[in-house]
N, C-alpha and C positions, 0 to 999 in steps of 0.2 A: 439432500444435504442442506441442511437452514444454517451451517453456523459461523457465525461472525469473524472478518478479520480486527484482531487485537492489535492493541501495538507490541505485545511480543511476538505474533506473528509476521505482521512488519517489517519489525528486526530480522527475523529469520529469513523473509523473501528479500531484504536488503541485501545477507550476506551471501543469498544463493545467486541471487541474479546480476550481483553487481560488485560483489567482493566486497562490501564494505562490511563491518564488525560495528557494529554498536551497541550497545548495553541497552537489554530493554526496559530498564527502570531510566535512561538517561532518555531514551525516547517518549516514554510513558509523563516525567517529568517535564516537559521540552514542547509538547505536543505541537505548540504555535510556532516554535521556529521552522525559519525555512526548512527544505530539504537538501537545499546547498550547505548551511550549516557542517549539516554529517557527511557532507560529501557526495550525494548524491544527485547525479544532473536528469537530464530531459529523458536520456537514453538508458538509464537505468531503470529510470520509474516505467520506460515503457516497456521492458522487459517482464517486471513486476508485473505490470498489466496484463501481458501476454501469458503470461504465470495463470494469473489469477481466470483467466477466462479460457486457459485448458482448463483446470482444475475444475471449475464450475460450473463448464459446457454451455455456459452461455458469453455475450458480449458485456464487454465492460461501455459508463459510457466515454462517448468521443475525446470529452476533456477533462478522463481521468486523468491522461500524460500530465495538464497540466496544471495539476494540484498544485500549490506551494508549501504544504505545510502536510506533516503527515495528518495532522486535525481532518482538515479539509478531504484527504485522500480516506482518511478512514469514514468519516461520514458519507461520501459521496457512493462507495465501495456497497459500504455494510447497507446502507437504501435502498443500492440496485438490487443487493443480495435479500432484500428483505422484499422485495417486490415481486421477483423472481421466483419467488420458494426455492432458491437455487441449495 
């Protein structure tokens, strides 16, 4: 499985792992703001993490948790993902 987390993906692991709803055109548009912005703290993202590294069967790394921006989280994400062949 090679394929890239999106920021409508994002959104979607936002609303699954941490209740929050955000539009993914306002994420997509937004990219640099924090992730407190949307309402989203330390423990949501790390959820999302824990998300994303069932899904992938491998480890995310150490300090995905502490991205700040979804920019930063989807770069760092999709890198591993691209290294991995995951």
């Amino acid at each position: 499985m090679s394929d890239v987390l999106t920021p409508d993906g994002l959104a979607a692991l936002m609303r699954q792992n941490a209740g929050i709803t955000v539009q993914p055109d306002d994420l997509r548009d937004h990219l640099d703001r924090p992730f407190e912005d949307f309402g989203l703290d330390s423990l949501g993202l790390l959820g999302i993490v824990a998300t994303l590294e069932n899904r992938h069967g491998s480890p995310m790394p150490a300090d995905a948790e502490k991205c700040k921006t979804p920019r930063e989280f989807l770069d760092l994400v999709n890198n591993t993902l691209t290294k991995s062949g995951a």
